[in-house]
C-alpha positions in Angstrom: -4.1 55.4 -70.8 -2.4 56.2 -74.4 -2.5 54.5 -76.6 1.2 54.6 -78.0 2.2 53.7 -74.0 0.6 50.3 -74.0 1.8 49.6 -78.0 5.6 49.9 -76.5 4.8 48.0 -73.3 3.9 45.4 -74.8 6.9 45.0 -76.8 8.6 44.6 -73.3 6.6 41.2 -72.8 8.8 39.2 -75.2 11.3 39.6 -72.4 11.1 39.4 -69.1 13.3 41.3 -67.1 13.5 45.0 -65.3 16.8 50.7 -60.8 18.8 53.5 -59.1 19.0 54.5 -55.6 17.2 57.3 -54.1 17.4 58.2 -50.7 14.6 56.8 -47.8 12.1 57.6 -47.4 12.1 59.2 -51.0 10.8 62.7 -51.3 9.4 64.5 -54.3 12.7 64.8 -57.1 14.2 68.1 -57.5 14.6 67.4 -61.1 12.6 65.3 -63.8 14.3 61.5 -64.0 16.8 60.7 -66.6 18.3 57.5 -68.6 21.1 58.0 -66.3 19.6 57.2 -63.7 18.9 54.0 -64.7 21.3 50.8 -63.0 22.0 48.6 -66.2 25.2 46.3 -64.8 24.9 44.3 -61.8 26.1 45.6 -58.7 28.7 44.0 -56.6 28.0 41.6 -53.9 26.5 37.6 -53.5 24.1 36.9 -56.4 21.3 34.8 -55.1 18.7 33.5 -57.6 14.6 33.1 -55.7 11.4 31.9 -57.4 8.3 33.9 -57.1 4.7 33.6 -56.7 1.7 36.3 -56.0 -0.2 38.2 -57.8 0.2 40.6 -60.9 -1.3 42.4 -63.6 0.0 43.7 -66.4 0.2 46.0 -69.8 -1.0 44.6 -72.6 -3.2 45.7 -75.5 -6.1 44.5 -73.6 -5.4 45.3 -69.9 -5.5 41.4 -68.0 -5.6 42.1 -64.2 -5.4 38.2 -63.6 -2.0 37.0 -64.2 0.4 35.1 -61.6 3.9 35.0 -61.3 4.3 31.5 -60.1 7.6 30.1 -61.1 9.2 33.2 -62.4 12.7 34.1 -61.5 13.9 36.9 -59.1 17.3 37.7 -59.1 18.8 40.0 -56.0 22.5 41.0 -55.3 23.7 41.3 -51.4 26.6 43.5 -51.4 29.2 43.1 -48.8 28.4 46.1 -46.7 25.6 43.6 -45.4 23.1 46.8 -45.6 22.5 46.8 -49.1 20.5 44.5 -51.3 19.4 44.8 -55.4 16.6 43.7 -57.3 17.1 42.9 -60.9 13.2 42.6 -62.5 11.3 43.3 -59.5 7.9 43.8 -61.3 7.4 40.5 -62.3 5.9 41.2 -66.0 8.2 43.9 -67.1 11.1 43.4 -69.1 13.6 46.0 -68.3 16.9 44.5 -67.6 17.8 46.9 -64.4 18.4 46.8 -61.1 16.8 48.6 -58.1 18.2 49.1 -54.7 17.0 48.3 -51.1 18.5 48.4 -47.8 18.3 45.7 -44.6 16.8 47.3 -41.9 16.7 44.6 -39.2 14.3 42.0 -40.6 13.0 43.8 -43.1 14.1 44.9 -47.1 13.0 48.5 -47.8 12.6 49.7 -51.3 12.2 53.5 -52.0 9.6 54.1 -54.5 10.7 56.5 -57.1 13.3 54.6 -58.4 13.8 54.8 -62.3 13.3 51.3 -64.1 12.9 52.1 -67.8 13.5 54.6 -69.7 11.7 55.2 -73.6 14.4 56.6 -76.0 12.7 57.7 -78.7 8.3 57.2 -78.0 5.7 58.3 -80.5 2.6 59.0 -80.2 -0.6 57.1 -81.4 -0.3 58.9 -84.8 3.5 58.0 -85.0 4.6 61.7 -84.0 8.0 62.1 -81.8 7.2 62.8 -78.2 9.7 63.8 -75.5 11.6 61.1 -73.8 9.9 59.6 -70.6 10.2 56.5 -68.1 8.5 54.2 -65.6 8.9 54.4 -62.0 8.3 52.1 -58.6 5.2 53.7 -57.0 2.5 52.4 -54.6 -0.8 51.7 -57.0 -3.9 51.3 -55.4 -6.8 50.7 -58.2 -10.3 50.6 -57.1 -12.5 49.1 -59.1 -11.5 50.1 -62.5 -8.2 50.4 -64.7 -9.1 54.3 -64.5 -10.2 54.9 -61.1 -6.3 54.4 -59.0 -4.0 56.7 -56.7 -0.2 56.2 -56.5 2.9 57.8 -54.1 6.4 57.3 -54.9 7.1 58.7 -51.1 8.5 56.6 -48.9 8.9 52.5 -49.7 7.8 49.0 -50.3 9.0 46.6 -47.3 9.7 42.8 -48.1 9.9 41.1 -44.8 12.9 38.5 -44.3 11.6 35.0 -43.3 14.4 32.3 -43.7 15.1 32.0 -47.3 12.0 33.7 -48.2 11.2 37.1 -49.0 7.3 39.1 -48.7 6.2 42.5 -49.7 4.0 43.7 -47.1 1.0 46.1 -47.0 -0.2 44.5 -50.6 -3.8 42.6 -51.9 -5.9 41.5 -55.1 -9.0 41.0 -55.7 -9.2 40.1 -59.9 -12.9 39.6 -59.8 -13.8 43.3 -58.3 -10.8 44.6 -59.7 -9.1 45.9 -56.6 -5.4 46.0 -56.3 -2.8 47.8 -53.9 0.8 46.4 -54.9 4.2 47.5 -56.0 3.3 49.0 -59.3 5.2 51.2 -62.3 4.4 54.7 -62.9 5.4 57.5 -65.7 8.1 59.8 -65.4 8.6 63.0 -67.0 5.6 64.5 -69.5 3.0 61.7 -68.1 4.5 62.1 -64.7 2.0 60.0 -62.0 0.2 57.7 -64.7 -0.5 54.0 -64.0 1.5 51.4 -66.9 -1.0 48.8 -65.7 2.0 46.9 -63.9 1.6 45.7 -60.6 2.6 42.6 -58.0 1.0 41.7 -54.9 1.1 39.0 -51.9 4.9 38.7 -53.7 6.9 35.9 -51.9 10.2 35.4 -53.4 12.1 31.7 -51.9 15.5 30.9 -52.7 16.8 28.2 -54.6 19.7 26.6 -55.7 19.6 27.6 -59.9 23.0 25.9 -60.6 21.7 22.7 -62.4 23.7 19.9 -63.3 27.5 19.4 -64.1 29.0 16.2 -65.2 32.4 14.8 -63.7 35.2 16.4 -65.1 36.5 13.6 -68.0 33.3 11.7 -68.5 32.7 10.7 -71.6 28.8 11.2 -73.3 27.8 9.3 -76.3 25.5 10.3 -78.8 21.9 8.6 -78.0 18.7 9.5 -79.7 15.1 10.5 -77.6 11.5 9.0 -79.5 8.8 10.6 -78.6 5.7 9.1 -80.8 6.7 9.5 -84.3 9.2 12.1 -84.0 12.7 12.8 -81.8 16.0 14.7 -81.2 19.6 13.5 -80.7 20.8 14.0 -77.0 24.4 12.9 -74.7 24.2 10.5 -72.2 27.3 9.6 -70.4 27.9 6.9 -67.2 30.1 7.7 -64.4 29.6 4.6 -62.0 26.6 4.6 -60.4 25.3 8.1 -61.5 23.7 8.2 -65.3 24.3 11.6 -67.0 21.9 13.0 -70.1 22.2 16.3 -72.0 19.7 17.7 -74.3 16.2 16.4 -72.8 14.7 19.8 -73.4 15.7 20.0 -77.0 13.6 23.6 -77.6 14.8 25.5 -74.5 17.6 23.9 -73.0 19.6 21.8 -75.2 23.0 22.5 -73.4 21.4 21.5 -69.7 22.0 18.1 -68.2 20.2 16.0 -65.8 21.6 13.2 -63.1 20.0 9.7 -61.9 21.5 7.1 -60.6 20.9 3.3 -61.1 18.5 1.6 -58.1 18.6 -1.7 -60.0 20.6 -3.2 -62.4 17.8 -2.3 -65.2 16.3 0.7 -63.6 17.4 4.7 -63.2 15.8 7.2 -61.1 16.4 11.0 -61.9 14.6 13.0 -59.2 13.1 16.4 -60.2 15.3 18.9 -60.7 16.7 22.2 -61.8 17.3 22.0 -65.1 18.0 25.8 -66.3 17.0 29.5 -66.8 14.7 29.9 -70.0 13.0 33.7 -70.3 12.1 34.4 -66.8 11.2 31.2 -65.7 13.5 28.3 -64.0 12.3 25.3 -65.6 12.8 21.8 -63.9 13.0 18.1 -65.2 9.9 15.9 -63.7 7.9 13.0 -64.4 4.1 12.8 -64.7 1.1 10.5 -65.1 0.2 10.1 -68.4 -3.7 8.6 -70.3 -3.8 8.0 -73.8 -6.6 10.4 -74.9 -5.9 10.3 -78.9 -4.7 7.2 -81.3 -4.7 9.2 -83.9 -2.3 11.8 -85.7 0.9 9.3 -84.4 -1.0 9.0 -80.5 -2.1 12.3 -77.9 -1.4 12.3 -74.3 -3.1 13.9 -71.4 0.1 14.8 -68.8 -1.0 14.9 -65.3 1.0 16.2 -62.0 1.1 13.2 -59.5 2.9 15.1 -56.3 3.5 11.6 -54.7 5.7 11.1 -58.1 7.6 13.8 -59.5 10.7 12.1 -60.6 11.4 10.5 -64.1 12.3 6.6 -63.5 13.9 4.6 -67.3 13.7 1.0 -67.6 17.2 0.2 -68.8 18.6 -2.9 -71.1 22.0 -4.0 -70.3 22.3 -5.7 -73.5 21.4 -2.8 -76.0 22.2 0.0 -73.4 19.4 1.7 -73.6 15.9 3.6 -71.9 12.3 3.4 -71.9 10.0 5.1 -70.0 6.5 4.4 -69.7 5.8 7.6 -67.8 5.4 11.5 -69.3 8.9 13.7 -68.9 8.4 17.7 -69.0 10.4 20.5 -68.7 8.3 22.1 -66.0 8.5 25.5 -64.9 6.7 24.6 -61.1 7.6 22.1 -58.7 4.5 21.8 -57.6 1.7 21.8 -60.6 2.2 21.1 -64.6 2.5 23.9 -66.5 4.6 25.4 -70.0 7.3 24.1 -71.8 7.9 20.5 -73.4 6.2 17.2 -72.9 7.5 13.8 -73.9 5.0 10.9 -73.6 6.2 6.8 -73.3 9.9 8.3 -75.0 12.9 5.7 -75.7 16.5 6.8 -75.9 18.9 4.4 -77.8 22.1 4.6 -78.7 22.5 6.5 -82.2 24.4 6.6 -84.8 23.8 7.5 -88.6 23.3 4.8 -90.9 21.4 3.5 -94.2 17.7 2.8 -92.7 14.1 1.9 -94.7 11.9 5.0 -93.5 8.9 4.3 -91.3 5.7 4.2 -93.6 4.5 8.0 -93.8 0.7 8.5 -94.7 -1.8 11.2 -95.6 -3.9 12.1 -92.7 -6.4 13.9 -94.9 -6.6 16.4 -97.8 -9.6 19.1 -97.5 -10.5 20.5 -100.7 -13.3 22.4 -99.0 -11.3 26.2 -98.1 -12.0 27.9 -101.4 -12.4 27.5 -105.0 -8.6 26.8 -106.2 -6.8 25.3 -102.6 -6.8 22.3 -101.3 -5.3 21.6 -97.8 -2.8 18.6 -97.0 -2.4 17.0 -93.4 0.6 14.9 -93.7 2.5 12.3 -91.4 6.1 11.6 -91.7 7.5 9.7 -89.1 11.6 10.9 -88.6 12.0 7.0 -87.9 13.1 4.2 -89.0 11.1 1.0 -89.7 12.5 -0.2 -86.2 11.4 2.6 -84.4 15.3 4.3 -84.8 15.6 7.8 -85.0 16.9 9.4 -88.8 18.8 12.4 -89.4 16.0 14.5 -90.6 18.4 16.5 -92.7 18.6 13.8 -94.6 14.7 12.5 -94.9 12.7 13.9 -97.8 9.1 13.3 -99.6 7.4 13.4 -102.8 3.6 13.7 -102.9 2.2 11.9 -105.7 -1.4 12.6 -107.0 -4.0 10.2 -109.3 -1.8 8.2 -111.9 1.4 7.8 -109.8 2.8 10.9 -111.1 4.7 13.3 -108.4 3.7 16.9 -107.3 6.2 19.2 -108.4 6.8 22.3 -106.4 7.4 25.5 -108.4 8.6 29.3 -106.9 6.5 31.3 -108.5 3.8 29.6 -106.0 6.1 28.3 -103.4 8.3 30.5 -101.8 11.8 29.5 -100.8 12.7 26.8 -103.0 16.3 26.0 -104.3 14.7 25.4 -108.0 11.8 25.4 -110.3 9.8 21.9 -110.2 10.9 20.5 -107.0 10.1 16.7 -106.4 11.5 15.5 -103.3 10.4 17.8 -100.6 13.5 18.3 -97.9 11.9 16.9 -94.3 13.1 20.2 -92.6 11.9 22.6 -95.4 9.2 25.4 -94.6 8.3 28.5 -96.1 6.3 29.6 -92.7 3.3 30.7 -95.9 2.1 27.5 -97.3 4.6 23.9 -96.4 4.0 23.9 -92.7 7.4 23.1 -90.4 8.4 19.3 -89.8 6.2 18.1 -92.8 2.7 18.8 -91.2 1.3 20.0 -94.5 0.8 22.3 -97.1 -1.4 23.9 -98.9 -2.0 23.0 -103.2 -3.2 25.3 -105.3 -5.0 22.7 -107.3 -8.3 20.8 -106.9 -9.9 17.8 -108.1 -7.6 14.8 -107.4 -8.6 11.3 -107.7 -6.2 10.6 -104.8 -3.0 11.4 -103.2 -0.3 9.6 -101.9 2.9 10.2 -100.4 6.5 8.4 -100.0 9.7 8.9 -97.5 13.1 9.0 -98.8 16.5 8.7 -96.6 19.7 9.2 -97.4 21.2 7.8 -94.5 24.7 6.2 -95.1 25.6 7.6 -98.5 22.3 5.4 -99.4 18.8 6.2 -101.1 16.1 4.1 -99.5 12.4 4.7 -100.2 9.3 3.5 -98.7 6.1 2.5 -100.9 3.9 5.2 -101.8 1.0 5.1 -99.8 -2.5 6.6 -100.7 -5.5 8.1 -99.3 -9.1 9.2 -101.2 -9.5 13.1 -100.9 -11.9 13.8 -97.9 -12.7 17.0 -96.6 -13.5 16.6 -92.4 -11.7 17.3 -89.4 -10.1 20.4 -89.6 -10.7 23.8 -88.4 -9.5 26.7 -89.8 -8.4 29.9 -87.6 -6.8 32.6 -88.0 -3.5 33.2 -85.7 -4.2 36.8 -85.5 -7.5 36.4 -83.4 -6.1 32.6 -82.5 -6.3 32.9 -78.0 -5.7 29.2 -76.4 -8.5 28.4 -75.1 -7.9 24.8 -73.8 -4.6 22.6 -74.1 -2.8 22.4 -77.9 -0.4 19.7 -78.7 1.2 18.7 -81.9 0.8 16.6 -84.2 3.6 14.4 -81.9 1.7 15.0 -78.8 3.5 17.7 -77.4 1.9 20.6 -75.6 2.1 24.2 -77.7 2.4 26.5 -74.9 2.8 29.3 -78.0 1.3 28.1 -81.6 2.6 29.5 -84.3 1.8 28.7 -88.2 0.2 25.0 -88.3 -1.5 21.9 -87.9 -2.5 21.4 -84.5 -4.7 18.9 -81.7 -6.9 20.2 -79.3 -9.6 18.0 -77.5 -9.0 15.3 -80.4 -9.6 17.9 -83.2 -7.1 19.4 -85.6 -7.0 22.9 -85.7 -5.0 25.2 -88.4 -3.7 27.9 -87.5 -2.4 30.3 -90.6 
């Protein structure tokens, strides 16, 4: 396979989503594909939203011929003729964004191969040379034994069976470990007519489901509430209409707009059930509880989630007096109903009612500085809490620090070494502030271009209610243990990551991280 072909696919995986009819059973085109043939606006007709799961491999830099699509999205159109059905991104892994067409034949969905689902506008070569314009194709792949070694036929078409709300190609099977597929796969058009992309689904069974998520009551009013999670949180909504307990913003990374609804089953107790809580990517993702154990007291406390299917739902202890909710139990934003997997984690989290005030910041601390990475750089692991001494959330726009080194006398922060920063000689660090180079997002750290202290300390700052309030500056003796060092570009997950909060990194980026009770930097 070229080189340049797998380069631009792989720009496709950022996305996920990919478609013109061609008459059954298709026969060999007169003439080459074009871009108009692609379907780029969805058709007419009933929009019905399924989840999937099967099989599927997939271009990437490194061909992976294990991948599942478990929990990603399907989205088909039924027009009104009641013949004619569309698939919008039906090759699970490949982000195109168009639609193919299929027609109801009795109990059964056919779907001519042939049909144009991407189209390259302007490729180049492995040298960076202009090539002619090409696309990718539905074909039958059948690979036997090796990436190299497959057939494919865009004659005739793939046949999805109709059982009930569910959906399943036919005439498809995997085997990862011998490295033998036949699915549904993509194909080149044009100059590279007939070669394989690498994508293909098989055992695909698509099941419908209701995507609409959450609406509150027309009128209801949400107050502003706040969501702890360990040392760190997020403001969210939470409204009451009678019985029923409304909260927006649970998934603060993905879905802050989304709601989710309990009810009370006790004067001091609410139950959410799982449920939808929103498109993200290509995945639905769903609110759920779990089982969590304690597996870390360090770093601000690390919890092991765990899927308990007698217990999915989310139930919050709730105080009358101070109206508001504790939960002793995990809450994710899941992307399965039936196993734990991507997205956000929030272990033993309170939500209180919020509003900004002047507060004492919680006592930050210096987990450890390692002077050990080369001659001139030392390496800071910080912990600022974005809480109060109560436990109360702060408005970390307005919480700052100042790291102060042997003789109480502050760090300063200068641009020709930091980049980013409003001014030369920078004391009081803004909370929020990164450079994504060397000050690491949310305060985990830095890096200082100096070596030798006698110690270091560190105080919080918050201007909370037109109000300066500062902690104690607290100290720590230089030590150099406990992290490891890796590079992000040859950084692969190997096992679980979490923050420094205790939230699983499904995708780390720059940072200080946790994985089996170690810190890990990734640069």
């Amino acid at each position: 396979m070229r080189k340049h072909l797998l380069l631009i696919l792989a720009c496709l995986l950022a996305a996920t989503s990919f478609a013109q009819q061609l008459r059954v059973p298709k026969l060999t085109p007169l003439k080459a594909p074009t871009k108009a043939d692609l379907v780029t606006t969805q058709p007419a007709g009933e929009l019905r939203v399924y989840v999937r799961s099967g099989g599927a491999t997939r271009a990437t830099l490194f061909f992976q011929n294990d991948r599942r699509q478990d929990g990603m999205v399907a989205t088909m159109v039924f027009a009104e003729d009641g013949k004619t059905v569309w698939f919008k991104n039906i090759i699970s892994h490949a982000a195109t964004g168009t639609w193919v067409k299929g027609t109801i034949e009795g109990d059964e969905i056919h779907v001519p191969y042939g049909q144009l689902v991407y189209w390259f506008d302007d490729p180049v070569d492995g040298d960076g040379n202009a090539v002619a314009p090409y696309g990718m194709k539905l074909a039958e792949v059948t690979v036997n034994g090796s990436i190299t070694n497959y057939t494919q036929s865009t004659d005739g078409y793939a046949i999805f069976t109709i059982e009930g709300d569910k959906l399943l190609l036919q005439g498809t099977s995997g085997d990862p470990s011998e490295n033998m597929f036949k699915g549904l796969g993509l194909v080149y058009t044009n100059a590279y007519d007939g070669e394989w992309s690498y994508y293909l689904d098989f055992e695909t069974v698509y099941e419908q489901v209701d995507a609409n998520g959450v609406t509150p009551p027309d009128g209801m009013l949400a107050e502003q509430y706040a969501l702890t999670n360990g040392i760190y949180g997020h403001l969210v909504k939470v409204g009451f209409d009678g019985q029923n307990v409304y909260m927006q913003g649970i998934s603060e990374s993905y879905l802050p707009n989304s709601w989710m609804k309990g009810s009370f089953i006790s004067d001091t107790k609410v139950y959410f059930p799982m449920q939808v809580a929103g498109f993200y990517s290509n995945y639905l993702l769903y609110y759920a509880g779990t089982d969590i154990e304690l597996v870390n007291k360090n770093y601000g406390g690390t919890y092991r989630h765990s899927w308990n299917p007698e217990d999915t739902g989310i139930t919050l202890d709730y105080d009358p007096e101070t109206r508001s909710f504790a939960c002793d139990r995990g809450i994710v934003v899941n992307n399965s109903t039936d196993t734990l997997d991507r997205y956000e984690r929030f272990a033993k989290a309170s939500i209180r009612p919020w509003a900004e005030k002047a507060a004492k910041p919680a006592n930050p601390c210096v987990y450890e500085l390692n002077d050990t990475l080369n001659s001139r750089i030392s390496l800071l692991s910080l912990c600022i809490p974005c809480l109060d001494v109560d436990g109360n959330y702060l408005n970390p726009q307005k919480l700052f620090y100042t790291i102060y080194v042997d003789d109480d006398e502050p760090f300063l922060f200068y641009q020709d070494e930091y980049t980013g920063l409003p001014f030369d000689g920078v004391e009081e660090l803004p909370y929020l502030f990164t450079n994504n180079r060397d000050i690491f997002p949310n305060s985990y750290g830095m890096y200082l271009y100096q070596k030798g202290f006698d110690r270091i300390g560190i105080k919080s700052i918050y201007y909370g209610g037109d109000d300066r309030i500062a902690t104690d500056i607290f100290y720590t003796t230089p030590l150099s243990v406990g992290i490891e060092e890796v590079q992000s570009s040859k950084f692969k997950v190997q096992s679980e990551l979490y923050d420094l909060s205790g939230r699983r990194v499904a995708k780390p980026t720059k940072g200080l991280y946790i994985k089996n009770g170690k810190k890990y930097l990734i640069r």
